[in-house]
N, C-alpha and C positions, 0 to 999 in steps of 0.2 A: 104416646104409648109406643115402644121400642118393641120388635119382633124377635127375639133372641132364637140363634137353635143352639141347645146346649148338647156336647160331644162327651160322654162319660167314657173313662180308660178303662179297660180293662174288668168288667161286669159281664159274666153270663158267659166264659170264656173256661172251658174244658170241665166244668163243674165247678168254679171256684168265682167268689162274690157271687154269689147268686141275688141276684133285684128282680120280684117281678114287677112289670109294666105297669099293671094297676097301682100295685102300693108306691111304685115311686111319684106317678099322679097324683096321687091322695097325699102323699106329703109336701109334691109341689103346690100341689091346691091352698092344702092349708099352710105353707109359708106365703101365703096374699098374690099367684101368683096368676094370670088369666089364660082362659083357652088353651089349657096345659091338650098337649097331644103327643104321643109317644110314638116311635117309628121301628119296627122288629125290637128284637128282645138286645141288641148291644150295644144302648143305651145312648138314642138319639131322640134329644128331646125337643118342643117347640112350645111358645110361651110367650106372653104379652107381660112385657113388665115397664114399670117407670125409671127403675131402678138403674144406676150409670153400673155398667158392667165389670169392673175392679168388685166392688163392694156386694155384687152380684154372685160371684164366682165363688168369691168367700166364704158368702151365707148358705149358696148351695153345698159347697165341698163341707161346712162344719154341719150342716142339718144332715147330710146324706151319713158321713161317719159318725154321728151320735144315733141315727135311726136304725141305721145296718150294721154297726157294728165293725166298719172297716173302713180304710180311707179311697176316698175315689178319687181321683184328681178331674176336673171341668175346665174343657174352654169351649167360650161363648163365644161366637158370632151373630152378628148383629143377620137381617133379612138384607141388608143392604149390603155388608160385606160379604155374604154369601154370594150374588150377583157377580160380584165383582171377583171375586174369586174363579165364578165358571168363566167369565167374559176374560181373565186372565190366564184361562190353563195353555199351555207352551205347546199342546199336541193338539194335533190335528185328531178327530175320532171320528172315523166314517163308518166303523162297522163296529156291531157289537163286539165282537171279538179285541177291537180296541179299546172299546168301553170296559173290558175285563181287567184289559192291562194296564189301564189309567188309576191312581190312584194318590189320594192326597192327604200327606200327613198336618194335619191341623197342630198348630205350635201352640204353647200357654203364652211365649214370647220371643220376641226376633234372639235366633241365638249368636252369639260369638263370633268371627270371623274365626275363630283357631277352629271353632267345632263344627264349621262349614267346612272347613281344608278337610279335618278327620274324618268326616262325611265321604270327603271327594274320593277320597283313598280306595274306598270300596266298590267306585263304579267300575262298570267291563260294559261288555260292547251290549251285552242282553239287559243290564238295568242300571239306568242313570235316572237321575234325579236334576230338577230345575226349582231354587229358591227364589218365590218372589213373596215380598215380605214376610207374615207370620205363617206362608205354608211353601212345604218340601209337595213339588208336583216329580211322581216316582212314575217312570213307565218300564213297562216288565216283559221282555220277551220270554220269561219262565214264570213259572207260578208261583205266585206270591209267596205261597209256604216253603218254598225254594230258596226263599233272596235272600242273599246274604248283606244285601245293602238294606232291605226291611229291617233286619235285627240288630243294626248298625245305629238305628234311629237315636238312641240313648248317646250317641256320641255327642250330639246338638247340647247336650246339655241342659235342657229345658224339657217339661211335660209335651210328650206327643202324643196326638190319639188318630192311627190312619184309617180313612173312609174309602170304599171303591166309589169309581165314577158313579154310578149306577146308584147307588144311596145318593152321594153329593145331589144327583139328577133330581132324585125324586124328595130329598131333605126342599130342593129349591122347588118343587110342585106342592108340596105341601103348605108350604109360607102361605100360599093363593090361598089356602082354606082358613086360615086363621083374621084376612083381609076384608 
């Protein structure tokens, strides 16, 4: 049995896709799926499935836009990849205040070298980004709502969905509860 946590785009964001927490459970439930658990409302989920996660991804993204009525795009990380993901962030984070500024865009898949350059193009001294495999690790001397290397992300060329450190932290405390 595989520990997935699944990252949904762009749900519960200025009034628009609206999912609550409960119904998306209950349809995770009844797609077969175990120890469904939900994490705040923009849409981080965690789940025990057998299921190899291509075919996973899939069946989430077509259940969710046939239920709700709109499309969401899902990427799945495995509990194992998640690990590996904290044990590989490029910053050092000694204080909350860098925990603020840590943040990581979760990829659907490795993108392009052209759409890593058009990436680069956009870093300055306040916010640069470090690609190790399927995540963009972004550090932010201005606020997120600020960056203009945040809303660059769509250069990559593939589905992004970014998490601050602080979810990522506690996406990985929660894995323990489903163990």
């Amino acid at each position: 049995m595989t520990i997935y946590i699944g990252l949904l785009r762009g749900i519960n964001v200025g009034g628009h896709h609206i999912i609550k927490m409960a119904d998306l459970r209950n349809l995770l439930e009844a797609m077969g799926l175990r120890k469904v658990k939900t994490y705040i409302q923009s849409g981080n989920i965690l789940f025990e499935s057998d299921e190899e996660s291509r075919s996973l991804t899939k069946r989430l993204e077509d259940e969710i836009s046939k239920t709700f009525g709109f499309p969401v795009p899902v990427v799945l990380r495995t509990a194992t990849e998640l690990k590996e993901i904290i044990q590989n962030c490029p910053y050092t984070l000694s204080s909350l205040d860098e925990e603020e500024s840590v943040h990581v865009a979760f990829l659907a898949e490795e993108p392009s070298t052209e759409g890593v350059n058009q990436l680069s193009s956009f870093q300055n001294e306040k916010e640069h980004f470090q690609m190790i495999g399927k995540q963009v690790y972004l550090f932010f001397q201005i606020s997120f709502r600020d960056s203009k290397l945040a809303t660059k992300l769509s250069k990559l060329g593939v589905h992004a969905t970014v998490r601050n450190w602080k979810t990522v932290m506690k996406l990985d405390s929660l894995v323990n509860t489903l163990k």
